[in-house]
N, C-alpha and C positions, 0 to 999 in steps of 0.2 A: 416555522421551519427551524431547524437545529442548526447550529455549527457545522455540526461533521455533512450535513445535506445539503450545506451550505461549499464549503469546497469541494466536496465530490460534485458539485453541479455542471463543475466546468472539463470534467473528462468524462472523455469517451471509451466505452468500452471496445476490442479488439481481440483477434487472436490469431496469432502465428501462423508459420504454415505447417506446425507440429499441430494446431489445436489449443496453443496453450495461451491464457487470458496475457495480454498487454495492455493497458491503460493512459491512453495519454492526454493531454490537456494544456493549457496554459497557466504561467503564475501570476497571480492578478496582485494588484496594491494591496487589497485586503489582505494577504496573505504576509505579508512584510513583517520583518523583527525590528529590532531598535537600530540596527545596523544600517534595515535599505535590502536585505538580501530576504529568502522567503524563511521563516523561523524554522527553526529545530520541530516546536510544539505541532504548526502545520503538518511538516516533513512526516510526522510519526505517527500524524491519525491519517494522513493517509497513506501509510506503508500498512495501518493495520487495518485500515477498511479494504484494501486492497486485498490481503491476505484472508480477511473474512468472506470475502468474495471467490476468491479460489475456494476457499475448502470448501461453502457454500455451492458450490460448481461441480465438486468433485465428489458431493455426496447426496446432494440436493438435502441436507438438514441443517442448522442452525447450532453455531460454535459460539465459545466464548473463549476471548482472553486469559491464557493463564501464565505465560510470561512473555513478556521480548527483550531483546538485546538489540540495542540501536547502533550504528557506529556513523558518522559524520565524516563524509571524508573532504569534504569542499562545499564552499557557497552555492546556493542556486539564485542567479539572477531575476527580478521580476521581470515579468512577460518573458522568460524564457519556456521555452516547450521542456514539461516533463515529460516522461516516459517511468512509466512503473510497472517492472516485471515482478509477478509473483511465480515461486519455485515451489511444489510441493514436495520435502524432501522422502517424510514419511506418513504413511496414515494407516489409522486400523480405526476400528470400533467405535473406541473410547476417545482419540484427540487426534489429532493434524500437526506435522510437523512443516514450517515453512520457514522460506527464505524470500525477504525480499529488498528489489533491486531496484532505485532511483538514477535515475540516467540522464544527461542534459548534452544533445549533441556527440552522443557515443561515450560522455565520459561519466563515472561514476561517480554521483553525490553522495549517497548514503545508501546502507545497507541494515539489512534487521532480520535475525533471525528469530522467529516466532513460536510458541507451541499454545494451540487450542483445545479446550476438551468441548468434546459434541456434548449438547443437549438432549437430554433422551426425552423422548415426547411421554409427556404422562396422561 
């Protein structure tokens, strides 16, 4: 099993009552940085598995990473409850534009704004 299958195991999928994906789970000890808090590295593979999930959602085809922009705004405690919203700002074709939102108790830990280009099936 992989890393990344590895903390996606512990959330759950969800959806608003717009329809739109939420993700939420617990922060387990494995997850921890040097500090005691859940690391940056964690935080951003799963803001991007999250986001590949939405756009995966939204087009039922398979994307890849072609850039993000992280921001950190606060610690996330272990064993606190995430929440991770993915936003799709734009999509056509060719990529997927996202935004997405780390949440602990209503407040915001980290944010990422995303762009994916679709796979084209050959």
């Amino acid at each position: 099993e992989t890393f990344d299958a590895l903390m996606w195991s512990g959330l759950a999928e969800r959806r608003d009552e717009d329809g739109k994906l939420i993700f939420m789970g617990t922060a387990t000890p494995q997850m921890s940085g040097p500090i005691g808090t859940v690391s940056e590295g964690v935080l951003t593979a799963l803001m991007q598995q999250a986001g590949a999930r939405a756009a995966e959602d939204l087009r039922r085809r398979e994307h890849v990473l072609e850039s993000m922009t992280t921001y950190f705004l606060r610690t996330m405690p272990i064993d606190a409850l995430i929440t991770i919203q993915p936003h799709v700002i734009e999509a056509s074709r060719r990529f997927v534009k996202l935004e997405v939102q780390v949440s602990h108790d209503g407040e915001l830990i980290a944010k990422a704004m995303m762009t994916a280009q679709t796979i084209d099936p050959a």
